[in-house]
N, C-alpha and C positions, 0 to 999 in steps of 0.2 A: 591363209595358206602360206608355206614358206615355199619360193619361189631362187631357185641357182641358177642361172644363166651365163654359161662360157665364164667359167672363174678360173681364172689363173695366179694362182699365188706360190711363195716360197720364198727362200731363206738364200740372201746375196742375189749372187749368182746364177742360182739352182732353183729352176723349176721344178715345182713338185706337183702343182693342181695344173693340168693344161686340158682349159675348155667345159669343164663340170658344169652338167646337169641335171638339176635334181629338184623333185616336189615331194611337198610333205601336207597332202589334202588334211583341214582340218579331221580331226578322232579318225587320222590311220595311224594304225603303227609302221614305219619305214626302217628298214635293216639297211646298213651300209657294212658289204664284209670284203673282204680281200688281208692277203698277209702283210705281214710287216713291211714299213718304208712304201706302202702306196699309197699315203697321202690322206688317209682317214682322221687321223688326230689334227693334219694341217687343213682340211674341210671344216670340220668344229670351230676349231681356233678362229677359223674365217667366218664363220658366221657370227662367233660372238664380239667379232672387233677385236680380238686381243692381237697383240705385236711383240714378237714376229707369228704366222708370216706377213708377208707385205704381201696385198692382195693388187697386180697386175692391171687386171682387165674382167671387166664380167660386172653381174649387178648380184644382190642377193637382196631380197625382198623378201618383209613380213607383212601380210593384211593390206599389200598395199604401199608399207611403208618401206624405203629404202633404208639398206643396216649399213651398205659398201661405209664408210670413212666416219660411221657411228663410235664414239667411245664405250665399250663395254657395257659400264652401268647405263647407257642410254638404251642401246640391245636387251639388254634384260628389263628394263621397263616396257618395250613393248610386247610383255606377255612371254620371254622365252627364259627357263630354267635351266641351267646347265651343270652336269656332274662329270665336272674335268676325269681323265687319267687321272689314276696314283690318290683320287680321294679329296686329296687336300685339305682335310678335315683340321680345325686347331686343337693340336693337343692337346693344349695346356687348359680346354674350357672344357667345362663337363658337357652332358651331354645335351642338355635342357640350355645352355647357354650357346651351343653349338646351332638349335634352334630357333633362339630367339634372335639373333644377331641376325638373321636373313629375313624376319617372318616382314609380309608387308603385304594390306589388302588383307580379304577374306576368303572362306571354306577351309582351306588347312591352318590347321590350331594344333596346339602342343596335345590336347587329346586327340585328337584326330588322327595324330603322329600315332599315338601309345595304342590306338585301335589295330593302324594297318600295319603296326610293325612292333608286336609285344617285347621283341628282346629287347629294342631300346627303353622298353619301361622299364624291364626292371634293370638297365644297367645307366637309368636317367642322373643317378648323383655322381657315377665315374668321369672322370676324363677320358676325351677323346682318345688321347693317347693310349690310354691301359683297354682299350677295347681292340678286340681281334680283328681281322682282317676285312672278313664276311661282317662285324657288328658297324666297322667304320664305311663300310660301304652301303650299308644300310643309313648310314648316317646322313651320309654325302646326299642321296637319292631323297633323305626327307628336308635335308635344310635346301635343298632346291624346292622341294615341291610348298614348303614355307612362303614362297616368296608369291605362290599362288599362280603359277604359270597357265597358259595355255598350248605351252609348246614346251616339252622337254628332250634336251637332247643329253644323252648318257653317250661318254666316250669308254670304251671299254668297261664294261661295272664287272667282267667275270676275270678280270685280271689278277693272277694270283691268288688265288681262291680254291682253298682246297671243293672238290665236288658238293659234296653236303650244305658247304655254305653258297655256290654257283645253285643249286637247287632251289634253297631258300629264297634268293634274288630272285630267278625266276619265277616263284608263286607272287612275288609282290610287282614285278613287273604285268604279270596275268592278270593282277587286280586295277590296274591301274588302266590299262588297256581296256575293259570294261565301264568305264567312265568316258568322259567324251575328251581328254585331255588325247593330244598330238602328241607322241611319241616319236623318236629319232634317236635309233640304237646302233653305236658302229661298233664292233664285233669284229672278232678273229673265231670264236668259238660258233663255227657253225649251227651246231645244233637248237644252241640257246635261241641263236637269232632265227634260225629256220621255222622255229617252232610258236614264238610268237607273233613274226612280222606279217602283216597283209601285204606291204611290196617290198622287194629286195633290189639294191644297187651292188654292184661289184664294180672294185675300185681294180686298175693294175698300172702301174705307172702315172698315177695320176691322172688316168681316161677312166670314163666310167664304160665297161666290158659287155654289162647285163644290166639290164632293166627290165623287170616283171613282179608279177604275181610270186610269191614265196613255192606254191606249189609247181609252176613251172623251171623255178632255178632248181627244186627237188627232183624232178624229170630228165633233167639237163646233166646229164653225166659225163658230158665233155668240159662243160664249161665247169663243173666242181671241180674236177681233176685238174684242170690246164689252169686254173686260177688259183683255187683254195685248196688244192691237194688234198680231196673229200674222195676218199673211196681207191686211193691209190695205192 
């Protein structure tokens, strides 16, 4: 289980996590949502060790293992996957190289990929780069899941994304979810997250606002409006 305790992290000066709490019980899925600038991208980034932010105070624990002052690749060797903001995919490799480059351990294999995600089959000999929007984020979410995680955290996957392809993500996120694999989805698009998470965090200032069951932040018509401007 991935375990957040009083985290305080950010950039110089400027606090942005003050005090975050947060669990991710093995095979649930966890929604982190709230708007822009409250600290959801700077959460991730903290968990996975990257710099900046400079993380403060607080512990972040996986299985036990502490990740606080861990280097990146040592965080993802203990079991966590992660599908940065913005993709980050290499262009210039096709798509089957975009794969292999991450794969490590067993259960996901390059067919395995081409099962739960057809359109990267047939677009396997293209470059990352000449692949759409929705095919690159497709991409991002399997060269993570290559590396054979037990815990994946997706920072925004519906970013930029016309509907159709936010859809598509969603059935592959449904699938995934059905497996025993940990999930850790941070989101602005309400719906997407509402509709697959079993508990929801709301972020606003870098405090966490809301902690529950998904179907109770759906009840909760104060707190969508006064954080996420859901229904307003």
């Amino acid at each position: 289980m991935l375990e957040v305790r009083d985290l305080c992290a950010g950039y110089g000066l400027s606090t942005v996590l003050d005090g975050v709490h947060l669990d991710v019980p093995d095979g649930t899925f966890v929604a982190v949502l709230g708007r822009n600038g409250m600290g959801k991208t700077t959460l991730c980034r903290a968990i996975m060790g990257l710099d900046p932010p400079a993380v403060a105070a607080g512990s972040i624990s996986y299985d036990g293992t502490e990740l606080n002052g861990l280097p990146p690749h040592k965080v993802a060797r203990t079991g966590i996957g992660y599908v940065p903001q913005g993709r980050h995919v290499f262009p210039t490799l096709d798509v089957v190289k975009n794969l292999t480059v991450a794969a490590r351990g067993d259960g996901w294999t390059v067919d395995r990929v081409w099962e739960a995600f057809p359109r990267l089959a047939e677009r396997r000999a293209n470059d990352a780069g000449l692949l759409s929007g929705g095919e690159q984020q497709m991409l991002a979410i399997a060269r993570a899941l290559m590396t054979n995680p037990r815990l994946l955290i997706m920072d925004e996957p519906s970013e930029g994304l016309a509907p159709i392809m936010i859809e598509a993500v969603a059935e592959q996120l449904a699938e995934l979810k059905q497996g025993s694999l940990s999930l850790l989805l941070v989101e602005q698009n309400y719906s997407l997250a509402i509709k697959l998470a079993d508990v929801v965090y709301v972020l606003e200032n870098g405090e966490v606002v809301f902690q529950g069951a998904a179907d109770e932040l759906e009840a909760d018509d104060e707190v969508k409006a006064r954080y996420l401007g859901v229904g307003v």
